[in-house]
C-alpha positions as CSV (number, residue, x, y, z in Angstrom):
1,X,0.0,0.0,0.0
2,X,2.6,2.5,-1.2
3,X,-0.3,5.3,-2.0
4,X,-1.0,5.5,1.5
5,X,-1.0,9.0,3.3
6,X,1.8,9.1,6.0
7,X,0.3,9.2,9.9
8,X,3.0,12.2,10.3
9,X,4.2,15.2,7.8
10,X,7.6,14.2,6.4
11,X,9.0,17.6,4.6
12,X,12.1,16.5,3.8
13,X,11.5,14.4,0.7
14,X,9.3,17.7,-0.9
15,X,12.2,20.0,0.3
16,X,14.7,18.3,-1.3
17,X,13.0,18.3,-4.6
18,X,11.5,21.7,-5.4
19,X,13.4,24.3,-3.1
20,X,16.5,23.7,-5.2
21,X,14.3,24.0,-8.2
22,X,13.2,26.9,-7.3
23,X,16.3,28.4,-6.8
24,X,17.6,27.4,-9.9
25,X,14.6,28.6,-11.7
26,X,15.3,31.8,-11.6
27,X,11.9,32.7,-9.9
28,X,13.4,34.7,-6.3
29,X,15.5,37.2,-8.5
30,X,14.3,40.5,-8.5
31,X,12.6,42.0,-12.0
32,X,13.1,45.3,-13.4
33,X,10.0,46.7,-14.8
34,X,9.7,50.5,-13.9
35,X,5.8,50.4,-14.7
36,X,5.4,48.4,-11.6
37,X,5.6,49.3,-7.9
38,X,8.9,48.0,-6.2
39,X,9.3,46.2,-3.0
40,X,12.5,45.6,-1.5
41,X,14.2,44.0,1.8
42,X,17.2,43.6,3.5
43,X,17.6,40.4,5.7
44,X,19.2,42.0,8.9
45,X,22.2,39.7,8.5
46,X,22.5,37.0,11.4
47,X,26.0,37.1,12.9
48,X,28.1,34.3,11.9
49,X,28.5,33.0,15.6
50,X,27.0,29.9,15.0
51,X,23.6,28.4,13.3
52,X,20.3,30.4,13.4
53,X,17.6,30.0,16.2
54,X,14.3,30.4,16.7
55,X,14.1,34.2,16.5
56,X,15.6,33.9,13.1
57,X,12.9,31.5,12.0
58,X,10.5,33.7,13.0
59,X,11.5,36.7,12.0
60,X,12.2,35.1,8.2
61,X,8.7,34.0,7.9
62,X,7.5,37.3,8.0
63,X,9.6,38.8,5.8
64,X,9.3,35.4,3.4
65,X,5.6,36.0,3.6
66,X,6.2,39.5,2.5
67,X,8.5,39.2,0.1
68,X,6.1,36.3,-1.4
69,X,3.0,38.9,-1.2
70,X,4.5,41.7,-2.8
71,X,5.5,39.2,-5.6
72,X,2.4,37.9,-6.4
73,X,0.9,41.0,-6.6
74,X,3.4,41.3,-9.6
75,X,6.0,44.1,-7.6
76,X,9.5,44.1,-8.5
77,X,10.5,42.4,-5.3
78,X,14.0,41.8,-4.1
79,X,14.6,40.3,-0.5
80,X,18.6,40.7,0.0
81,X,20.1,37.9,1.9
82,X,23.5,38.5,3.9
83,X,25.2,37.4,7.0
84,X,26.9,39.8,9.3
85,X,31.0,39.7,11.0
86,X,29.4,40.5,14.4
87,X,32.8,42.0,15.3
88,X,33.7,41.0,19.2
89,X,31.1,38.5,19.0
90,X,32.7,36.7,16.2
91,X,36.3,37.5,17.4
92,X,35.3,35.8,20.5
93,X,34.1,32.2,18.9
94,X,37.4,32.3,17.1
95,X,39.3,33.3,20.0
96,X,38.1,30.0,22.1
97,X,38.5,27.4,19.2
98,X,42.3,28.5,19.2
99,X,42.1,28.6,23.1
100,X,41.4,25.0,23.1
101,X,44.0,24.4,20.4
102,X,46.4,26.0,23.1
103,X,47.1,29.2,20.9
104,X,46.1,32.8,20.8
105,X,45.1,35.4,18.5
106,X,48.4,36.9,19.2
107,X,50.2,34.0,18.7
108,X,49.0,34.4,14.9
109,X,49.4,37.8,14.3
110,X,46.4,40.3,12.8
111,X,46.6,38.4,9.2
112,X,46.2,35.4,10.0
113,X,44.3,35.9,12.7
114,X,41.6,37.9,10.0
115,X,42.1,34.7,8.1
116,X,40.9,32.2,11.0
117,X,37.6,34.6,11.0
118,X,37.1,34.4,7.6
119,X,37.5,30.4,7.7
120,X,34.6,30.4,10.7
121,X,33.0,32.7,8.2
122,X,33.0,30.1,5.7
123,X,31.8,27.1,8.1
124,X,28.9,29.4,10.4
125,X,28.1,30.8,7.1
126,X,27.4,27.8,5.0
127,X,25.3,26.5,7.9
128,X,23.1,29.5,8.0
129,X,22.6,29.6,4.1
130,X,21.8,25.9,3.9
131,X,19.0,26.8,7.1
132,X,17.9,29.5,5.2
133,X,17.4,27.2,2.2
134,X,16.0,24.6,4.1
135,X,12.9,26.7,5.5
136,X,12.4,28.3,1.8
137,X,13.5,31.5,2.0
138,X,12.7,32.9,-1.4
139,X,15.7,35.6,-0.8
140,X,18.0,36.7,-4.2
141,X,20.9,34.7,-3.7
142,X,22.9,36.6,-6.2
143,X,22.2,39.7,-4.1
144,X,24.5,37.8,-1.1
145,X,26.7,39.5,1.0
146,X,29.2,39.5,4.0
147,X,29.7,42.7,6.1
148,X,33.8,42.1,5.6
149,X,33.5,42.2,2.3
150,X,36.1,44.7,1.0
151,X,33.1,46.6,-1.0
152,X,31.1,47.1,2.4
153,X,34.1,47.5,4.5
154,X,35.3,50.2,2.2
155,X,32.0,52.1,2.3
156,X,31.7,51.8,6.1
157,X,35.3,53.4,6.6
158,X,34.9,55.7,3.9
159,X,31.5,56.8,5.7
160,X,33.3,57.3,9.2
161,X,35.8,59.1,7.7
162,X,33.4,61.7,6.2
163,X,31.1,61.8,9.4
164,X,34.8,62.7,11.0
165,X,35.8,65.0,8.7
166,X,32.0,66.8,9.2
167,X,32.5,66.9,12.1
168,X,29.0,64.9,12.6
């Protein structure tokens, strides 16, 4: 009795299937038609400190449902996805995966130090993007960014430089 309905919802077998077909389709990129209203929205990028939590969850839905909404109404919708340094918070994950290798951050020196970071980058990262793909979120993937990316970081020093300069 293969055709028989499952006693419990088992979304694994459908996620598998069509959120990577999705994706590949082409359908969560943003379209560019100036006769029609524009919606857009910025993920506020989860730190890379780890893998996402509830709050996350939640707080994706909503702008997933949003995003979705303003789509079907036939918007030029764009959710941008990112993921955030989280600075201190970030440093301080590092800073106790070298502690239990019995090294510092001083041990390695700013550069390489910078490049540990950007390794836990790569790892908490991935996790959060492969959550984020697992719930659905219909976000423009090409639109993707990291807060220490040289683009942002350049605008964010060139910014506090000209609020310095003004004075501000």
């Amino acid at each position: 009795m293969s055709d028989a309905l499952s006693k419990s919802f088992e979304p694994a077998p459908i996620e598998a299937r069509w959120g990577p077909h999705w994706e590949a389709s082409g359908v969560y990129a943003p379209t560019l038609d100036a006769a029609r209203p524009s919606f857009s929205i910025q993920l506020p990028p989860p730190n890379v400190t780890g893998t996402l939590h509830m709050g996350h969850a939640f707080n994706q839905t909503i702008m997933d449902s949003l995003t979705r909404y303003h789509r079907m109404l036939g918007h030029n919708t764009l959710w941008v996805p990112g993921t955030d340094h989280a600075g201190i918070a970030t440093q301080i994950v590092v800073e106790r995966q070298l502690q239990e290798q019995g090294i510092s951050r001083h041990d390695l020196g700013r550069k390489n130090f910078v490049a540990k970071v950007w390794e836990w980058k790569e790892e908490s990262g991935s996790t959060i993007t492969r959550q984020m793909r697992r719930m659905g979120d219909s976000v423009s993937w090409a639109h993707e960014y990291f807060t220490m990316d040289d683009k942002l970081s350049k605008v964010v020093t060139e910014t506090f430089v000209k609020l310095y300069e003004e004075k501000a």
